[in-house]
C-alpha positions as CSV (number, residue, x, y, z in Angstrom):
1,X,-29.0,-7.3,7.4
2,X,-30.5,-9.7,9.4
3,X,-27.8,-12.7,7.7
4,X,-25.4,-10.7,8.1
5,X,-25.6,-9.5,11.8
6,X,-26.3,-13.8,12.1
7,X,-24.0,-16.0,12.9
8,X,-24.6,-17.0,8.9
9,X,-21.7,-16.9,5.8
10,X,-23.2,-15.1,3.5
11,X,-21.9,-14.4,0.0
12,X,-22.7,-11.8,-3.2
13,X,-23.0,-13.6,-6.3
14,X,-23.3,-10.8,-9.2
15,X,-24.2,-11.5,-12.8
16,X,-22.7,-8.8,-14.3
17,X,-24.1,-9.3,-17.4
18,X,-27.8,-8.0,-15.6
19,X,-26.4,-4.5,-14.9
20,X,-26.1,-1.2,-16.2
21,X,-22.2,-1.0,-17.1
22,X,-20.2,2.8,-16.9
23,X,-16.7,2.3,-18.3
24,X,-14.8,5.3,-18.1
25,X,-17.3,7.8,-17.2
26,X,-19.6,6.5,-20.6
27,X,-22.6,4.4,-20.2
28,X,-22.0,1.2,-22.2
29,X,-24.6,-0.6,-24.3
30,X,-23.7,-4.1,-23.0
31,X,-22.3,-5.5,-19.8
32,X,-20.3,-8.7,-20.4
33,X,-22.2,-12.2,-19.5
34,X,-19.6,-12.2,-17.0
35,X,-19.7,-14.1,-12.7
36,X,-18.3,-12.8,-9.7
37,X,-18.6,-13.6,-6.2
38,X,-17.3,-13.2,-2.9
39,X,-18.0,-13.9,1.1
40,X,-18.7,-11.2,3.3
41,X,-16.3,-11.1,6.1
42,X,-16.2,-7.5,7.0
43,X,-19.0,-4.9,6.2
44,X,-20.3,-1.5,7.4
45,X,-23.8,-0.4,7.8
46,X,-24.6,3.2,7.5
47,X,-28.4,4.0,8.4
48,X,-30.2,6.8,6.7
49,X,-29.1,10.7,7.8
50,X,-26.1,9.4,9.5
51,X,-24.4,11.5,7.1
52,X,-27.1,13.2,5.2
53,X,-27.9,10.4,3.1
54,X,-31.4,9.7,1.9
55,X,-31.0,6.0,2.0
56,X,-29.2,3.3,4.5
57,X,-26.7,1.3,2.7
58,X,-24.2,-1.5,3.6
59,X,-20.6,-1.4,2.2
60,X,-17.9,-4.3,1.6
61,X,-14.9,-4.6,-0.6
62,X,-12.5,-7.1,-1.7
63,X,-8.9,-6.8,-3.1
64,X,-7.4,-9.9,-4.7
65,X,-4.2,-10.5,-6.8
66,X,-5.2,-12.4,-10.2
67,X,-3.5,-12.4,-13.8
68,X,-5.5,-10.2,-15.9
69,X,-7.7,-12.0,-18.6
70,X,-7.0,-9.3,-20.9
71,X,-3.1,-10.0,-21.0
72,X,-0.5,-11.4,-19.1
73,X,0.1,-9.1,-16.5
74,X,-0.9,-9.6,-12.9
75,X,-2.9,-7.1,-11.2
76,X,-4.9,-6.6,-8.3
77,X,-8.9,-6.9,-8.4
78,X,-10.6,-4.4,-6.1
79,X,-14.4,-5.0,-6.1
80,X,-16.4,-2.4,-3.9
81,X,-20.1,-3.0,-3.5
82,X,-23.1,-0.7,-2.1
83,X,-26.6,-2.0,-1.3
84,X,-28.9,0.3,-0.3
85,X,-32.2,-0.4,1.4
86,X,-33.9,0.6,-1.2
87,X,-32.1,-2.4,-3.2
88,X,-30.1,-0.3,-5.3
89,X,-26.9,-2.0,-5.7
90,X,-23.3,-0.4,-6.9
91,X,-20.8,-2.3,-8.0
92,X,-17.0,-0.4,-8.7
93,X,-14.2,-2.5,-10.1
94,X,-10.8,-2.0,-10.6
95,X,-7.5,-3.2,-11.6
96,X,-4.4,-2.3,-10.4
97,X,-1.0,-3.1,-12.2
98,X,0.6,-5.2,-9.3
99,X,4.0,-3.8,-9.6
100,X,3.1,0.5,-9.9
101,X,-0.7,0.2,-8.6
102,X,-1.3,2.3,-12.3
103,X,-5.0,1.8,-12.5
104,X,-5.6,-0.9,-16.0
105,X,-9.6,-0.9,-15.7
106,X,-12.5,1.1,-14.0
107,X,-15.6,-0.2,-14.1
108,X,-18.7,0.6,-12.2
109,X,-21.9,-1.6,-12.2
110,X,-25.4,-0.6,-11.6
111,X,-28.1,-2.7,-10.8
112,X,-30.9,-3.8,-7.6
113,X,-30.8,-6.7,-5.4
114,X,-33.5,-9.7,-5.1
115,X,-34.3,-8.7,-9.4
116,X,-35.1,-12.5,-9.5
């Protein structure tokens, strides 16, 4: 929190390949060895029991056109990501055919922040 509230860039680099993968409501038994990242230009902060929750967490997302690497259609990449203060981390990520918005993928990501 203290980077971010900064006058800092700060960025989220995930290894996806390090979390806990759900694909279509089923836990998989492998995540691919796969690199995202992103800055964080816009974020919200909810603190714990602002709205009943146990824990604080920060919120950011991203949306971004890109030609899907599973075929040759383009679709839009939505990445949301929640870190919690107890360094939980969710990741959720979707594609979106670019022409209806038909969701292609859901994944969701589970992992902590600062594992080394």
């Amino acid at each position: 929190m203290t980077a971010l509230n900064s006058e800092h860039d700060v960025r989220v680099i995930i290894h996806y390949g390090v979390c806990k993968l759900i694909s279509n409501i089923e836990e998989e038994s492998y995540s691919p060895d796969a690199i995202g990242g992103m800055s964080i230009d816009v974020y919200e902060y909810f603190p714990a029991g602002i709205y009943g929750n146990k824990n604080g967490y920060v919120v950011l997302s991203e949306n971004k056109l890109i030609e899907n690497p599973i075929g040759s259609i383009y679709v839009f990449n939505y990445v949301k990501i929640k870190i919690f203060d107890d360094e939980k981390v969710r990741i959720i990520a979707r594609y979106l055919d670019a022409e209806t918005f038909e969701e292609v993928m859901d994944e969701s990501f589970y992992t902590v922040i600062n594992s080394g």
